[in-house]
LUMTORTOR-183534 format. One line per 4 residues: for each residue x negated, y, z of N, C-alpha, C, O, CB. Coordinates in steps of 0.02 Angstrom, whole numbers, always signed. Glycine has a CB too. Layout:
X/Y/Z/X/Y/Z/X/Y/Z/X/Y/Z/X/Y/Z  ...
//
This chain:
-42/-59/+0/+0/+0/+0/-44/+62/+0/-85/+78/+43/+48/+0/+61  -31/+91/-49/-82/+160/-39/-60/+218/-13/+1/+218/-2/-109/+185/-99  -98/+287/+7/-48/+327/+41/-17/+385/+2/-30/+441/+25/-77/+353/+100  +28/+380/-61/+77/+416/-81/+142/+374/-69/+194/+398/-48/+64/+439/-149
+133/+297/-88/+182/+267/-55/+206/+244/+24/+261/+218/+31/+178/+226/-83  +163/+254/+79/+183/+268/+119/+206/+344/+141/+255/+352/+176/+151/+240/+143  +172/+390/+121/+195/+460/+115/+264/+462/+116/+297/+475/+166/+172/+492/+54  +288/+449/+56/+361/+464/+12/+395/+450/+50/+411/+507/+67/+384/+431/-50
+429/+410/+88/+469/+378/+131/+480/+436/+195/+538/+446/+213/+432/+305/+153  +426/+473/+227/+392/+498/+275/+420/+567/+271/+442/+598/+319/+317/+488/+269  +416/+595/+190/+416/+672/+170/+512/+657/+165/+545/+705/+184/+357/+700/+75  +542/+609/+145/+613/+599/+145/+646/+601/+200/+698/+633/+208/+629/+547/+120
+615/+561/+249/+655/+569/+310/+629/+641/+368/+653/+649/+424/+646/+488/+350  +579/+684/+338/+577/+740/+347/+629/+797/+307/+635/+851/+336/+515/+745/+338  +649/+792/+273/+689/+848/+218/+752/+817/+252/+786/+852/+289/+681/+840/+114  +766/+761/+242/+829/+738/+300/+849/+773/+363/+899/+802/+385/+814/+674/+330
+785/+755/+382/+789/+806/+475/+796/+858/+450/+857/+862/+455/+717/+814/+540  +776/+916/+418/+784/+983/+398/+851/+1008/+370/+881/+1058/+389/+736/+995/+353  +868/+969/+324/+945/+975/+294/+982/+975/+362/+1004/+1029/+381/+974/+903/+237  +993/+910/+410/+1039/+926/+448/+1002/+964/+511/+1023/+948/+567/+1081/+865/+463
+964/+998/+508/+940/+1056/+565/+999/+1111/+543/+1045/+1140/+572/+842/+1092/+554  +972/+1109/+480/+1015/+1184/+452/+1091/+1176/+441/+1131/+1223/+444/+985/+1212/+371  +1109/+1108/+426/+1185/+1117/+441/+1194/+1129/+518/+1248/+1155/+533/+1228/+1050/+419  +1142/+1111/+579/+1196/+1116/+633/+1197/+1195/+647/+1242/+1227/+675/+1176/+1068/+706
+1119/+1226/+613/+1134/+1300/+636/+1194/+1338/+582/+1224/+1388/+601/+1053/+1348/+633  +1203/+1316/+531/+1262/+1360/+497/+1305/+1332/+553/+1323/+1384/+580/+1291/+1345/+406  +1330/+1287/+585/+1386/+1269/+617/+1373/+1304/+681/+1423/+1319/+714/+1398/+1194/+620  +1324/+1318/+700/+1317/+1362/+771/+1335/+1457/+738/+1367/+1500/+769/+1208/+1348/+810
+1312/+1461/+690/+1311/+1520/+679/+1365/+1543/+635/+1377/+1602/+620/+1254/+1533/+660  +1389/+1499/+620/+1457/+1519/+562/+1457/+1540/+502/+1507/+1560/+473/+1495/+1566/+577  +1397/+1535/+478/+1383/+1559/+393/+1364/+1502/+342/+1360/+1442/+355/+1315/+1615/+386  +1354/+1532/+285/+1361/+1466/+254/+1253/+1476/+238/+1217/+1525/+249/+1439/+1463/+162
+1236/+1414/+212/+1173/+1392/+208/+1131/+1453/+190/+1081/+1466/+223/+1166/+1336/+160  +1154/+1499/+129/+1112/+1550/+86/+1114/+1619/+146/+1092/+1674/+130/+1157/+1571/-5  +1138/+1608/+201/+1166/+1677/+227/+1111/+1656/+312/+1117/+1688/+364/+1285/+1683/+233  +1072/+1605/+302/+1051/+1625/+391/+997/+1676/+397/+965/+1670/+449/+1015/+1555/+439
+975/+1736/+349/+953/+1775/+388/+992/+1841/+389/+969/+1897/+375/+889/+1778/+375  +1057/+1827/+406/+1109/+1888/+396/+1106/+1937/+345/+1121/+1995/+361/+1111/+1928/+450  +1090/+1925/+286/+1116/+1980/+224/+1150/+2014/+235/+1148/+2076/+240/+1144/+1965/+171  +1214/+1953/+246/+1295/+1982/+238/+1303/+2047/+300/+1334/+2099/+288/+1364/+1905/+259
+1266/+2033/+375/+1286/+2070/+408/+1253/+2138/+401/+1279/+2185/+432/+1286/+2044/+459  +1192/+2148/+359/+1163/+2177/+352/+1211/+2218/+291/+1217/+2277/+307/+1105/+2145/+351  +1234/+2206/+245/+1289/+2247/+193/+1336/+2267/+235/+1372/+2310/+211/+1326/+2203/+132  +1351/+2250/+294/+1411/+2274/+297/+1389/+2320/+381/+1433/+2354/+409/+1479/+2202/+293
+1337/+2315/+404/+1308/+2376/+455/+1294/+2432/+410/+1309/+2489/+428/+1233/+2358/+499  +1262/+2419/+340/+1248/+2467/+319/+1312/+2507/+277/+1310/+2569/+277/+1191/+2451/+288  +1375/+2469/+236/+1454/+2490/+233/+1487/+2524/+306/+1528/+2568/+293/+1500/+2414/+215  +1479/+2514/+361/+1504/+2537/+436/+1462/+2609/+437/+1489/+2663/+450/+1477/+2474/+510
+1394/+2600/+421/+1370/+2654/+442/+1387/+2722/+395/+1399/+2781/+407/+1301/+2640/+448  +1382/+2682/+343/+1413/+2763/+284/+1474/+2790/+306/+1494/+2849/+308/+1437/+2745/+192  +1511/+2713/+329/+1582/+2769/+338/+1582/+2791/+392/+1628/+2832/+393/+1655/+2744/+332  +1552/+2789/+455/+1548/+2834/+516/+1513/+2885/+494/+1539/+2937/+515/+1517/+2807/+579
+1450/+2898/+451/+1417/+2977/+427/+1471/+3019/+389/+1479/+3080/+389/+1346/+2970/+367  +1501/+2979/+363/+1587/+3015/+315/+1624/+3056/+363/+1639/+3116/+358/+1658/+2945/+288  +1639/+2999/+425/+1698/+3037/+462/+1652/+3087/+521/+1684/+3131/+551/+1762/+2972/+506  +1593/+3080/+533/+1551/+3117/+563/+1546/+3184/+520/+1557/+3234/+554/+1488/+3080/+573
+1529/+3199/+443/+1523/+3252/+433/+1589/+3282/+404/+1583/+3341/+387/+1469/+3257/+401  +1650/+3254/+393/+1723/+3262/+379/+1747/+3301/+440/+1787/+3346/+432/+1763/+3190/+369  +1720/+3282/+512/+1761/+3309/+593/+1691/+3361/+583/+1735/+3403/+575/+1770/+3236/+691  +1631/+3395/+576/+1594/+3440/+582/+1623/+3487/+521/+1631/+3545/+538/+1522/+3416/+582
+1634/+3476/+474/+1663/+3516/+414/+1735/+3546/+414/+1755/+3602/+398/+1661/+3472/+357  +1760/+3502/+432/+1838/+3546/+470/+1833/+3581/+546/+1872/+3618/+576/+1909/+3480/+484  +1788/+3561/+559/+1763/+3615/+646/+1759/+3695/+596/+1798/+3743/+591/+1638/+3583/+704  +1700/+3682/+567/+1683/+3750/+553/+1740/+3788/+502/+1757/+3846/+510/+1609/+3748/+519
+1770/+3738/+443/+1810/+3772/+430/+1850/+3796/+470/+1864/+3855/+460/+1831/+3753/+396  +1882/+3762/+528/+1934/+3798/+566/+1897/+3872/+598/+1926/+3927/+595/+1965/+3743/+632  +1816/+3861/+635/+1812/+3935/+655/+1791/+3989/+603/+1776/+4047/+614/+1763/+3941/+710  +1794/+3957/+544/+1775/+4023/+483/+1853/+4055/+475/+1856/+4113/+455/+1739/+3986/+386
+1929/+4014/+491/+1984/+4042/+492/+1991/+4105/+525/+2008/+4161/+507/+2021/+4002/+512  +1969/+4072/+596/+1972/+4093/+660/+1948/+4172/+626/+1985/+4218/+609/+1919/+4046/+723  +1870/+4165/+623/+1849/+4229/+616/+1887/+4269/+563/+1908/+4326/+573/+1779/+4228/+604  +1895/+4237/+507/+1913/+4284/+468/+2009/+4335/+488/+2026/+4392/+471/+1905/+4234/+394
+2046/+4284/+529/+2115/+4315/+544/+2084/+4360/+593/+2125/+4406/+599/+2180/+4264/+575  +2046/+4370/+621/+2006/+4420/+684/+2002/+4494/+639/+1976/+4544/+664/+1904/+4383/+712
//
């Protein structure tokens, strides 16, 4: 027996153990295989964050418009 054929057997039931490592962490973590280093959450912190700078400079932009009213009925 030489050692690529004992190898082979060796490197299989290694990729085995690995396949189901990573199914039990998608099953711990709830994503599917292509997603364990959070992409997805990463698109959508960075979708959350635009729209809080939106409504952040939407409530600063109607502040001032209201005291440019202010001043100007003065």
């Amino acid at each position: 027996m030489n050692q690529e054929t004992i190898s082979l057997p060796r490197s299989r039931a290694a990729i085995d153990r690995l396949e189901q490592a990573v199914h039990r962490l998608e099953g711990v973590m709830g994503r599917p295989r292509g997603d364990l280093f959070g992409h997805a959450d990463l698109s959508t912190s960075a979708g959350d964050y635009a729209d809080e700078t939106t409504r952040v400079v939407e409530s600063r932009l109607d502040a001032v418009i209201d005291r440019l009213k202010t001043i100007l009925e003065d």
